[in-house]
C-alpha positions in Angstrom: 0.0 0.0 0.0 1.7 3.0 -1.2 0.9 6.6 -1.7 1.1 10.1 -0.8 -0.7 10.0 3.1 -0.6 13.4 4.7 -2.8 12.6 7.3 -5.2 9.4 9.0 -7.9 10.4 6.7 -6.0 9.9 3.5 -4.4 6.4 5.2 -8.0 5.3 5.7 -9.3 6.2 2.2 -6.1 4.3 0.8 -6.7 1.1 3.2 -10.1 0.5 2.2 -9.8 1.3 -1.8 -7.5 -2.4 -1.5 -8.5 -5.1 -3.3 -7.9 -7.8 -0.1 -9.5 -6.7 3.0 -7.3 -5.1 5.3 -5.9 -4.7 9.1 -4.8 -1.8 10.3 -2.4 -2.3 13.3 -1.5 0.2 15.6 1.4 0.7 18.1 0.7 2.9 21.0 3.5 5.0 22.5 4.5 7.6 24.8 7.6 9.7 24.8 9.8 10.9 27.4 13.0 11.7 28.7 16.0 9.6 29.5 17.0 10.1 33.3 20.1 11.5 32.2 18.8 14.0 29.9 21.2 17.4 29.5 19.3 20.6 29.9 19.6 21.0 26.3 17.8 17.9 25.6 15.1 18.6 28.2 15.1 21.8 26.6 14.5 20.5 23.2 12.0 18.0 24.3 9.6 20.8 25.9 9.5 21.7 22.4 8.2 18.2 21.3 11.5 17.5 20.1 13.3 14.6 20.9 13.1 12.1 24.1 12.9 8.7 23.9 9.4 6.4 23.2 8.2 3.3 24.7 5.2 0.8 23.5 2.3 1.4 25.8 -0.2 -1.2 23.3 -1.1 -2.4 20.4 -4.0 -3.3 18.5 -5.4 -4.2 15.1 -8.8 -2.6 13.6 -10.2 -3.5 10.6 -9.8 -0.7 7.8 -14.0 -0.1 7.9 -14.2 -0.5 11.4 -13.9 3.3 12.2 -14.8 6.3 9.8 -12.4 9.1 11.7 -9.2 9.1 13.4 -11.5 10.4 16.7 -12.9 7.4 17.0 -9.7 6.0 17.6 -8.7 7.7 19.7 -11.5 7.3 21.9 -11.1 3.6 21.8 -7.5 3.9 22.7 -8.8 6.4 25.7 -11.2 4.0 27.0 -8.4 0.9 27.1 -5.1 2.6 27.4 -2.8 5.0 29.4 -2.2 8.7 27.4 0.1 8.4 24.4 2.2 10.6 22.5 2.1 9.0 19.0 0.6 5.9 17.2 2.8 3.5 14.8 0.5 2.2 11.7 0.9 -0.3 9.5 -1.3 -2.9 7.1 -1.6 -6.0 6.9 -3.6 -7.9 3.9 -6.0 -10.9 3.4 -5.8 -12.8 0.9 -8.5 -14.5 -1.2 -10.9 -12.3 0.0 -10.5 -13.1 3.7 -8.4 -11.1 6.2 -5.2 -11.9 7.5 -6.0 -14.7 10.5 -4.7 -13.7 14.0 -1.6 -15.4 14.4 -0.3 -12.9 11.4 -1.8 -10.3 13.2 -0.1 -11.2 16.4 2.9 -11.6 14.8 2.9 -8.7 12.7 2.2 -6.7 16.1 4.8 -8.1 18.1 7.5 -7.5 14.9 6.1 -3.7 15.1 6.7 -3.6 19.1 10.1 -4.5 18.7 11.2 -2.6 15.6 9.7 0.2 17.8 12.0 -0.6 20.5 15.0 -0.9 18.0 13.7 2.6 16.5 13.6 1.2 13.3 10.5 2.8 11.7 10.3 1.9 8.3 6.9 0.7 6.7 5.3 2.1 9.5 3.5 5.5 9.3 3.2 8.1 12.9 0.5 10.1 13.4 0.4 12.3 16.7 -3.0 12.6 18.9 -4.5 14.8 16.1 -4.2 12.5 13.6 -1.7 14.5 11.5 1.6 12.6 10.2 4.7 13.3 12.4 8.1 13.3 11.4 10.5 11.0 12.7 14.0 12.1 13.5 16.8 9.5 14.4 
């Protein structure tokens, strides 16, 4: 699945114009700062820059299972602690079908850990307003 996505609205159109059904999976995370933070990285990370993130949860949704990025969030609300951005990603069925749950498990887990790693490729961040953030290493 690839095109231009400038915000959760356009990743949502883009999931559900696919031929297979899809699963969107979602990585949860917050950001913070490292206990040993200099003043200029405290500094920097008032500023939303920088600090480090940590997987709070994850979870798949179906691509039709929510029209609006609110609605998400409001889930995530309900189940989970506050969060400072969201890792998606998409999995697809085949043959019609969605992808079963042990590939969604999976595919979750592999996302937690490349999370950890900070290795980001293939997945796409999107702060609490649903706009794309940018990534720096």
């Amino acid at each position: 699945m690839e095109a231009n996505i400038a915000d959760f609205a356009d990743l949502l159109r883009l999931a559900r114009s696919q031929q297979q059904p899809q699963r969107l999976l979602f990585v949860f995370v917050k950001a913070s700062m490292p206990e040993d933070a200099t003043p200029q990285q405290q500094a920097e990370f008032a500023a939303g820059i920088g600090g480090e993130i940590e997987p709070l949860m994850a979870v798949d949704k179906a691509a039709d299972a929510f029209d609006e990025f609110n609605a998400l969030v409001a889930d995530a609300a309900a189940f989970g602690p506050p969060w400072s951005l969201v890792f998606v990603s998409s999995l697809s069925g085949r043959d019609g079908r969605p992808p079963d749950d042990d590939a969604v498990d999976s595919t979750l887990d592999e996302m937690i850990e490349r999370v950890r790693a900070g290795w980001f490729e293939g997945m796409l961040p999107f702060d609490p307003l649903g706009r794309l953030a940018e990534i720096r290493s």
